[in-house]
C-alpha positions in Angstrom: -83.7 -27.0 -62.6 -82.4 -23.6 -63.2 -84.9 -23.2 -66.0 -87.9 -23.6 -63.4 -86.6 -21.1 -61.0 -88.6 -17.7 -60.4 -88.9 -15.1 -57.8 -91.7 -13.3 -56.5 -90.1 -10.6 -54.3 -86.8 -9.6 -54.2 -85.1 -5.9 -53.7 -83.0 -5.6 -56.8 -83.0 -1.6 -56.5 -80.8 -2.4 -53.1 -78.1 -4.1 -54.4 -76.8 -0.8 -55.7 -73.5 -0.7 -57.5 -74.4 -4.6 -58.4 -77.6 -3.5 -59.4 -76.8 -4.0 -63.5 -74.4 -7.2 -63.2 -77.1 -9.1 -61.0 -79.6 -8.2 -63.7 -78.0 -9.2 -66.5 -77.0 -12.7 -64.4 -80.6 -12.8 -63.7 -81.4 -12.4 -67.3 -78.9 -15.1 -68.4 -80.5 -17.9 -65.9 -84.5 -16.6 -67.7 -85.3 -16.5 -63.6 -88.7 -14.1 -63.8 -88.0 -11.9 -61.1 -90.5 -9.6 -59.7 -88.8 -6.4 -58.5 -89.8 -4.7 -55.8 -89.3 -1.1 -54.3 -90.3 0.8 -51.0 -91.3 3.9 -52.3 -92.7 5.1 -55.6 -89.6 7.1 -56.6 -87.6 4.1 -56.2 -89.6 2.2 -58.8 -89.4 5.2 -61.5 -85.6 5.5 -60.6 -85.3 1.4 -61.2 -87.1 1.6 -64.4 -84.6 4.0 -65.8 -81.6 2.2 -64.2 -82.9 -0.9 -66.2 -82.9 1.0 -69.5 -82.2 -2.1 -71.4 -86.0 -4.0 -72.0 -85.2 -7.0 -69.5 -87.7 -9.9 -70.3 -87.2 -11.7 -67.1 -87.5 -8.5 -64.5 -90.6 -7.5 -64.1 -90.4 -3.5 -61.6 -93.0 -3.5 -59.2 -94.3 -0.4 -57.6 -94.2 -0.4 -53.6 -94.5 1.8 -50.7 -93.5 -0.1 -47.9 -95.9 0.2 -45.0 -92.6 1.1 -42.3 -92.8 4.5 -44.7 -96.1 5.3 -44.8 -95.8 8.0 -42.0 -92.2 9.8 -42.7 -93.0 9.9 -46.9 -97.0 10.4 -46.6 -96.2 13.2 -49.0 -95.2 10.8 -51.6 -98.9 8.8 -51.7 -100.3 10.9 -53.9 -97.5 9.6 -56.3 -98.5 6.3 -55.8 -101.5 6.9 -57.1 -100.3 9.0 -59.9 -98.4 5.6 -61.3 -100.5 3.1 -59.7 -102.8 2.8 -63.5 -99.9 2.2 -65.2 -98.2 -0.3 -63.0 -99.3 -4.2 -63.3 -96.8 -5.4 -60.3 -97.3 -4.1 -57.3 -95.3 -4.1 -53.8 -93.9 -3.9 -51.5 -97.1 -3.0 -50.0 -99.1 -4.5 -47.1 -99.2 -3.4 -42.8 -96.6 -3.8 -40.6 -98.1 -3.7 -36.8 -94.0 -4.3 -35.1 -92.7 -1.0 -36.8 -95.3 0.5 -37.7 -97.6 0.2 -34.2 -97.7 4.1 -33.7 -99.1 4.9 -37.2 -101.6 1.8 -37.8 -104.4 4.2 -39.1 -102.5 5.7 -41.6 -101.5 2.5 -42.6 -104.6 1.2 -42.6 -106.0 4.2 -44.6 -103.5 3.6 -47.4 -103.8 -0.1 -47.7 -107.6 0.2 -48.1 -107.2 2.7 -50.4 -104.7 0.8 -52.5 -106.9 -2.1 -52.6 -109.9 -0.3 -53.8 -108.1 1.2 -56.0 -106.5 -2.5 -57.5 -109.9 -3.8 -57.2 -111.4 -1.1 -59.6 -108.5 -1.5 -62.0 -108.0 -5.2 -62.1 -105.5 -7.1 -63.4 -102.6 -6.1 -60.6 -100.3 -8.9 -59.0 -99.2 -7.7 -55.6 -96.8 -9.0 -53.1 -97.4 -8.0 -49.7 -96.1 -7.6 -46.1 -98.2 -9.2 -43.2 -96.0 -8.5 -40.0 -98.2 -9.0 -36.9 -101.5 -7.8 -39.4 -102.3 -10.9 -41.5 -106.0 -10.5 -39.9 -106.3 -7.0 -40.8 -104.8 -8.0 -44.5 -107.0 -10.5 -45.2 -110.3 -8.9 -43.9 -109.3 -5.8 -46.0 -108.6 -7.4 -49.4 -111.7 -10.3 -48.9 -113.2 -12.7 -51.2 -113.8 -10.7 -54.0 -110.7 -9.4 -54.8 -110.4 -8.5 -58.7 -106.4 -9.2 -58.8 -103.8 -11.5 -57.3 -101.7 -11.3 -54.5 -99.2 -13.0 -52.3 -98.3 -13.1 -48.8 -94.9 -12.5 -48.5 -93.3 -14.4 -45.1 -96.1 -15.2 -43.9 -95.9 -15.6 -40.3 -99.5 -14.9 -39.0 -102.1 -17.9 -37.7 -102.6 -20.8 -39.3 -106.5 -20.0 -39.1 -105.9 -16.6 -41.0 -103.7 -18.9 -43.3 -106.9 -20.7 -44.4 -108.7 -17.8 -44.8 -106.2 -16.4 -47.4 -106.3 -20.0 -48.7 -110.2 -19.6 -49.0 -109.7 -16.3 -50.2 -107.2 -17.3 -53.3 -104.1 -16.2 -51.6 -100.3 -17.6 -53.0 -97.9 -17.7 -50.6 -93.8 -16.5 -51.3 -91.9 -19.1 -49.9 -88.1 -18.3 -48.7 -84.8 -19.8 -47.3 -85.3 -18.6 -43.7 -89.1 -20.1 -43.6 -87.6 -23.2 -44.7 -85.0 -23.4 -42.0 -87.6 -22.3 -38.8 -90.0 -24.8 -36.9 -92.4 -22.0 -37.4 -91.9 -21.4 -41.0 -91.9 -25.1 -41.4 -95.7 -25.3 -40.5 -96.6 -22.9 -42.6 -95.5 -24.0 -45.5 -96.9 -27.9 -44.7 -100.3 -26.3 -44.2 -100.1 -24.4 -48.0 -102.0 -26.0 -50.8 -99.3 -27.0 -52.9 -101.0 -24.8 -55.9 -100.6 -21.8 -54.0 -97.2 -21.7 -53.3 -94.6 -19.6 -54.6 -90.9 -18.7 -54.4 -89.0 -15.3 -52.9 -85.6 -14.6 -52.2 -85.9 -11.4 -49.9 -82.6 -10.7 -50.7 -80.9 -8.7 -50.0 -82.5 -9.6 -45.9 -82.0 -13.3 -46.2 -78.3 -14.3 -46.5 -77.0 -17.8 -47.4 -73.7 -18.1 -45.2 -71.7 -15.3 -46.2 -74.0 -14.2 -49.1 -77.0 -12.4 -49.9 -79.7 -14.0 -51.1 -80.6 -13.3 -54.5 -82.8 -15.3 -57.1 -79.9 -17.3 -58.2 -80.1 -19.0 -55.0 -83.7 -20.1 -55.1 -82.7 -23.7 -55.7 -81.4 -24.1 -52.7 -85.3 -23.0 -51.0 -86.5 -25.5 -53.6 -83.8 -28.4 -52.0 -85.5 -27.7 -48.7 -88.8 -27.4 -49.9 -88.5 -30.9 -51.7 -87.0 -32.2 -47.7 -89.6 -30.6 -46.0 -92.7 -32.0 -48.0 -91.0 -35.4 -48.9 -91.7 -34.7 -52.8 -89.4 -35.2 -55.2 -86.9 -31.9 -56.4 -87.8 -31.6 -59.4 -91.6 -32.3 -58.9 -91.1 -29.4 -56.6 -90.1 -27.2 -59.2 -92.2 -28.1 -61.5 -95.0 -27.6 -59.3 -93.3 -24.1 -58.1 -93.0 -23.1 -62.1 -97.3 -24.0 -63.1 -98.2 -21.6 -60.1 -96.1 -19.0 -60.8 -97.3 -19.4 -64.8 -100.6 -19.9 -63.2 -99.9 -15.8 -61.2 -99.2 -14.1 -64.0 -101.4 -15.1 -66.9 -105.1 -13.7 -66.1 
């Protein structure tokens, strides 16, 4: 099953002095893994880390919406690298830690998704805390690029909306363990759902979650839906093929 295994958003950059062994395990497996940052000098300072040309890690700019107010002077960076960059997160609203800069947040997700729009042919992964309505309404129908709603934990009937609107959905350990995460994922078209590890936010036991443990989210998965494991993964490797070819 290993073979089938992907990840859609996982913080390599933060696994620091592990950063290169974890890579080349990642490597070794052929898990595509879609890096992602919090800020944009995080991306350009992973890019060099991973000097060697890794097939299966795929950088992916971000400025995480928490940041938006303390590193506003770094925006205008974002868009500096934002042509040149076809993975893009971890971007999105937070309305929990972020509640006392929402317009600024707002501001810069619009923006960013103008900007996506116009340029096409972006894959982002993005963070819905407390703001899925705001998300989706700001992204719409129309959007010229893919995304993903990583942990989703807003409504079901902004759920359907994404669903509507072509939305995937990044499925991890902890949703498959919660009553609440649980629903979600019974209520995703199986097409549209995709793996994420979180790591290094989501431990299993005593470790941190990394991609090399997304076959235990596919076990549960497989449980949760009553569908075979391997059916599961085959299923979980066509959408993620599905993402990434346009």
């Amino acid at each position: 099953m290993a073979k089938n295994l992907h990840d859609t958003h996982f913080h390599l950059d933060l696994f620091n002095e592990n950063l290169l062994s974890l890579a080349k395990k990642i490597e070794q497996e052929k898990i595509y893994t879609i890096a992602v940052t919090n800020l944009p000098p995080l991306y350009t300072e992973l890019i060099k880390k991973l000097k060697v040309n890794y097939k299966y890690i795929r950088p992916s700019l971000g400025f995480h919406p928490e940041l938006i107010d303390q590193y506003h002077n770094l925006i205008p960076k974002m868009w500096e690298l934002l042509p040149h960059a076809r993975y893009i997160g971890e971007v999105g609203l937070d309305y929990k830690i972020g509640k006392d800069f929402k317009t600024k947040q707002i501001t810069f997700f619009e923006t960013l998704i103008e900007k996506c729009n116009h340029q096409g042919g972006k894959i982002l992964t993005i963070h819905s805390r407390r703001s899925a309505d705001d998300i989706i309404s700001i992204i719409g129908s129309s959007f010229n690029s893919k995304y993903i709603l990583h942990w989703y934990s807003g409504s079901i009937k902004t759920l359907r909306v994404a669903i509507e609107n072509g939305a995937y959905f990044s499925i991890n350990y902890s949703m498959t363990k919660s009553a609440s995460g649980q629903k979600i994922i019974s209520e995703i078209p199986l097409n549209k759902l995709l793996l994420e590890s979180d790591g290094p936010f989501i431990k299993l036991k005593e470790d941190l979650f990394t991609p090399l443990h997304n076959k235990f989210t596919v076990f549960n998965i497989s449980k949760l839906l009553n569908i075979s494991e391997e059916k599961v993964s085959n299923i979980l490797h066509d959408n993620f093929k599905s993402l990434i070819k346009f």
